[in-house]
Backbone and ligand atoms as CSV (ligand in chain L), in Angstrom:
chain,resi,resn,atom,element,x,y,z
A,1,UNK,N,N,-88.516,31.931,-3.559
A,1,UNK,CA,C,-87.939,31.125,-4.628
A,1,UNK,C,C,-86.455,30.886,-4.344
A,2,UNK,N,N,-85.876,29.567,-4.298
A,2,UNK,CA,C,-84.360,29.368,-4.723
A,2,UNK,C,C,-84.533,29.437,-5.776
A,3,UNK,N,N,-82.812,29.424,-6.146
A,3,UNK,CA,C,-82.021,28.639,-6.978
A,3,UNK,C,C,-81.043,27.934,-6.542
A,4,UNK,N,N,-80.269,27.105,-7.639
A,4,UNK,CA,C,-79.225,25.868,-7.492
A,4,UNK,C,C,-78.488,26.013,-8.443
A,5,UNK,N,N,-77.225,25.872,-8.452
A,5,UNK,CA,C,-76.511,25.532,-9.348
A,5,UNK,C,C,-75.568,23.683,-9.516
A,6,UNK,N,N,-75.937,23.656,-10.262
A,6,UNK,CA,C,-75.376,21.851,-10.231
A,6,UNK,C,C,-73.344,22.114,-11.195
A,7,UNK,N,N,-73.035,22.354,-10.340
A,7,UNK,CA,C,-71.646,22.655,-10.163
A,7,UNK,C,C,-70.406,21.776,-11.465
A,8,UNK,N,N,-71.303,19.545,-11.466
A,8,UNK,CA,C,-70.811,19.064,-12.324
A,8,UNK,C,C,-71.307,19.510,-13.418
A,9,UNK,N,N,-72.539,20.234,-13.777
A,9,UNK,CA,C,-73.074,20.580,-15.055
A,9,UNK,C,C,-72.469,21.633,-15.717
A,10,UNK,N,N,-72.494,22.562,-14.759
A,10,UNK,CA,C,-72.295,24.001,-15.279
A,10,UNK,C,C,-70.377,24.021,-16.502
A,11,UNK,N,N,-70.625,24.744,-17.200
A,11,UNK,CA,C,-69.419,24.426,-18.558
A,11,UNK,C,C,-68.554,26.300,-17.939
A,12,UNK,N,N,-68.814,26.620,-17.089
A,12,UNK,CA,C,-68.696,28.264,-16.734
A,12,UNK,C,C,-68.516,29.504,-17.453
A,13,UNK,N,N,-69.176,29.581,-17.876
A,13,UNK,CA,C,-69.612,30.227,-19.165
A,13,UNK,C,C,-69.713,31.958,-18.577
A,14,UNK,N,N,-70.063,31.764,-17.127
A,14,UNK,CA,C,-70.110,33.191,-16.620
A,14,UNK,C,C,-71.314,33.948,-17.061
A,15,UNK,N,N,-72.010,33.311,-17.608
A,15,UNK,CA,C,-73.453,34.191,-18.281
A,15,UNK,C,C,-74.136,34.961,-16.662
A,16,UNK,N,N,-74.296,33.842,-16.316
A,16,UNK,CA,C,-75.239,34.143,-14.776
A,16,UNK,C,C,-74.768,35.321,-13.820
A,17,UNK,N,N,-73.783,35.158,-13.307
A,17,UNK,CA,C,-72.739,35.689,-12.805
A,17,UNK,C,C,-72.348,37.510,-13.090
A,18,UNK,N,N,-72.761,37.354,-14.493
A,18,UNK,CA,C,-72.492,38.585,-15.220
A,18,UNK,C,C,-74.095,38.948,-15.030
A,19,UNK,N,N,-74.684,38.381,-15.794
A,19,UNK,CA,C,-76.010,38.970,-15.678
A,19,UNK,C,C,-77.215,39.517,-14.595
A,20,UNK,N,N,-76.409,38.794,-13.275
A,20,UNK,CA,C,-77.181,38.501,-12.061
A,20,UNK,C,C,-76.539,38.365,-10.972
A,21,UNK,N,N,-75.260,39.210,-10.791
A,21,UNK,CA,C,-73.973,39.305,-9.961
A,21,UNK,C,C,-75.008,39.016,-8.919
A,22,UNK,N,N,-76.005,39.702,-8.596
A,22,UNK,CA,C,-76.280,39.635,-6.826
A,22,UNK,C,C,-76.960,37.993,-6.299
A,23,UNK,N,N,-76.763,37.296,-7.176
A,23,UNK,CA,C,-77.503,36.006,-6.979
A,23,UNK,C,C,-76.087,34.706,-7.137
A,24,UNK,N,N,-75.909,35.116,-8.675
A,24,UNK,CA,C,-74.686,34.482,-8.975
A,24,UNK,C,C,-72.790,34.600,-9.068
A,25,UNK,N,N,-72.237,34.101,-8.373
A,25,UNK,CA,C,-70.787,34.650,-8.617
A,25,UNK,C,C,-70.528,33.138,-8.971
A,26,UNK,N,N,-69.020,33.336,-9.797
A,26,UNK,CA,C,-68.325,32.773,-10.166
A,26,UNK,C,C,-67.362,32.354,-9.107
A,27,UNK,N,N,-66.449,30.825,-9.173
A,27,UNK,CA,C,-66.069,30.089,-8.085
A,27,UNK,C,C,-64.980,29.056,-8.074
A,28,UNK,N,N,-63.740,28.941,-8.511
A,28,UNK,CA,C,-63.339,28.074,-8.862
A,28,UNK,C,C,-63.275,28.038,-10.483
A,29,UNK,N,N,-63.923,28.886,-11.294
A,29,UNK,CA,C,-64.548,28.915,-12.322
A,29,UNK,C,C,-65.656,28.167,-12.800
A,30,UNK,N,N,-66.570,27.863,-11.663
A,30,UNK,CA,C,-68.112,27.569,-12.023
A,30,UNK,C,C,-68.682,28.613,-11.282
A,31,UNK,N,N,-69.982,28.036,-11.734
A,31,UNK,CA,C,-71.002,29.453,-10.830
A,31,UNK,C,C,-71.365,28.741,-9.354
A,32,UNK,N,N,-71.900,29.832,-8.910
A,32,UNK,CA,C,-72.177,29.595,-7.142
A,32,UNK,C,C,-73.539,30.407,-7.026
A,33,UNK,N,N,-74.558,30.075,-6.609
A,33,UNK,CA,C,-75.278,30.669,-5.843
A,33,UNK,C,C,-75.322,31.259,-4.541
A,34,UNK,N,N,-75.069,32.202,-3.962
A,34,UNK,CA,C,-74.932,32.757,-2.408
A,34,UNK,C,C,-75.358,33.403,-1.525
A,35,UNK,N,N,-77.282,33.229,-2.277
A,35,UNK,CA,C,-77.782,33.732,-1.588
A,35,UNK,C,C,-78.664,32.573,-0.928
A,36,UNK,N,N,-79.471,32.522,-0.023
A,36,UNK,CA,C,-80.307,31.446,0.717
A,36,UNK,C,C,-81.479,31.645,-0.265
A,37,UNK,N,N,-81.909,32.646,-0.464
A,37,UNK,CA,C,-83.466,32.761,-1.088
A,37,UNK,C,C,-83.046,34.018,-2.252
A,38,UNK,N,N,-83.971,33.998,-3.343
A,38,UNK,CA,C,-83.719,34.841,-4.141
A,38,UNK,C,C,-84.911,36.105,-3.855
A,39,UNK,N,N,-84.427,37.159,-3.978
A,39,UNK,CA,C,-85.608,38.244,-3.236
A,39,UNK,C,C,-85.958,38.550,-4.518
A,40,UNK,N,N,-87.701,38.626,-4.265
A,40,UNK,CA,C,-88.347,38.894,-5.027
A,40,UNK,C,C,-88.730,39.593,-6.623
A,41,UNK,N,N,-87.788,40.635,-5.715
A,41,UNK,CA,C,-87.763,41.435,-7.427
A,41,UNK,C,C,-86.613,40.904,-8.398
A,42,UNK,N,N,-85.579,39.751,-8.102
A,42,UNK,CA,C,-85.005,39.561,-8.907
A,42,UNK,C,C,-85.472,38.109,-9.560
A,43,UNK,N,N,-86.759,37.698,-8.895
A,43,UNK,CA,C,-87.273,36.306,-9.490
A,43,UNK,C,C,-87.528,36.036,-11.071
A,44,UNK,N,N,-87.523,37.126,-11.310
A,44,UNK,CA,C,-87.213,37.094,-13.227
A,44,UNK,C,C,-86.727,37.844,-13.711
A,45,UNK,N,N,-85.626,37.476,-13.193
A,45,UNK,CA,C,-84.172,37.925,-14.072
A,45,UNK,C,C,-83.517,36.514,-13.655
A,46,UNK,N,N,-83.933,36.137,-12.739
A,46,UNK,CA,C,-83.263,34.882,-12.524
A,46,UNK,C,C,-83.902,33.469,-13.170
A,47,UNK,N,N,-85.263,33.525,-13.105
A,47,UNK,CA,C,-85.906,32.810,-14.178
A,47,UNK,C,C,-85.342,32.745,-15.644
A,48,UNK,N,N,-85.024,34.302,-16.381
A,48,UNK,CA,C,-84.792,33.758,-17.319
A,48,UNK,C,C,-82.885,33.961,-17.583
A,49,UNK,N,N,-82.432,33.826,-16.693
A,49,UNK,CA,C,-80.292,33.460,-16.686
A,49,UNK,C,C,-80.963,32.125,-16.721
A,50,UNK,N,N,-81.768,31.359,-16.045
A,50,UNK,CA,C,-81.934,29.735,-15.709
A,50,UNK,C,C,-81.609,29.169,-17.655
A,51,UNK,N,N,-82.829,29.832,-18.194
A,51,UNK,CA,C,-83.622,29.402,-19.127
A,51,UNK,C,C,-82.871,29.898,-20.572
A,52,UNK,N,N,-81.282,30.490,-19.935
A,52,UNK,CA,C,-80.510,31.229,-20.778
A,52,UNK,C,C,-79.021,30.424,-20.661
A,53,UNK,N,N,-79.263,29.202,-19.845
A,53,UNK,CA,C,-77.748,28.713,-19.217
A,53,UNK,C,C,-77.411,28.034,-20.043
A,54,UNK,N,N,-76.366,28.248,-21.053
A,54,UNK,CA,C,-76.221,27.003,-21.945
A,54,UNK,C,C,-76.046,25.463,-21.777
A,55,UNK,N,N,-76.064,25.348,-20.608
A,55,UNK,CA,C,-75.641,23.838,-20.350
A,55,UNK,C,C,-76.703,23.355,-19.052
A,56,UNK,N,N,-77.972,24.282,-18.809
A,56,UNK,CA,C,-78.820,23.713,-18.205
A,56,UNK,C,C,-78.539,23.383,-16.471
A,57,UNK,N,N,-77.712,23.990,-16.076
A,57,UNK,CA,C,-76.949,23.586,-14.790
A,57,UNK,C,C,-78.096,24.618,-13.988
A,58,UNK,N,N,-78.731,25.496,-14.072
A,58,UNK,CA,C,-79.672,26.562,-13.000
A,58,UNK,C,C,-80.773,25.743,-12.680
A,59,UNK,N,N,-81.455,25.439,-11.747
A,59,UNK,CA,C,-82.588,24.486,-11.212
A,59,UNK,C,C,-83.359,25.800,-10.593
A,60,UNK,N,N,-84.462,25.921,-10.462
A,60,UNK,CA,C,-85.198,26.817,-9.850
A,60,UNK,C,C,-86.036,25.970,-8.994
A,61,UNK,N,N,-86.413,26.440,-7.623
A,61,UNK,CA,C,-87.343,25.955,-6.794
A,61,UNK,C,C,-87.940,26.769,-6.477
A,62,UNK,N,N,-89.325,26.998,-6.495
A,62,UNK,CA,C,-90.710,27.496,-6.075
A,62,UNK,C,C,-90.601,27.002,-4.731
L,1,SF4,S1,S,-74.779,30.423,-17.098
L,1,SF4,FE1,FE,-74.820,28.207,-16.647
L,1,SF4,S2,S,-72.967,27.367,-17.554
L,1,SF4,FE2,FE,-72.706,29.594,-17.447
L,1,SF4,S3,S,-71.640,29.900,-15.487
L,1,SF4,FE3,FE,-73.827,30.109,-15.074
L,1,SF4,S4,S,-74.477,28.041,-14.434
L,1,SF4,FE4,FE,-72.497,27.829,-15.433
């Protein structure tokens, strides 16, 4: 599984980042994704930061 972050969307709210340091850091003051692939056991926790982003900026790819 990826993720994405859409960089013009994101309002940086830091939710992700905080919740899911090993996937998400903060950047400029938006979020960043930095990993290539999300490993497994964190595929839902990251599912639901997506589904928790206030401004809809997390894209998930299967
Ligand atoms: S939770 Fe959403 S709005 Fe907040 S920093 Fe992460 S991507 Fe940006």
């Amino acid at each position: 599984m990826k993720v994405k972050v859409d960089r013009d969307v994101c309002i940086g709210s830091g939710g992700c980042a905080k919740s899911c340091p090993e996937v998400f850091r903060m950047e400029d003051g938006k979020a960043t994704v930095y990993v290539p692939e999300v490993p497994s056991a964190l595929e839902d926790k990251c599912k639901s930061v997506a589904q928790g982003c206030p401004s809809g900026a997390i894209k998930i790819e299967e």
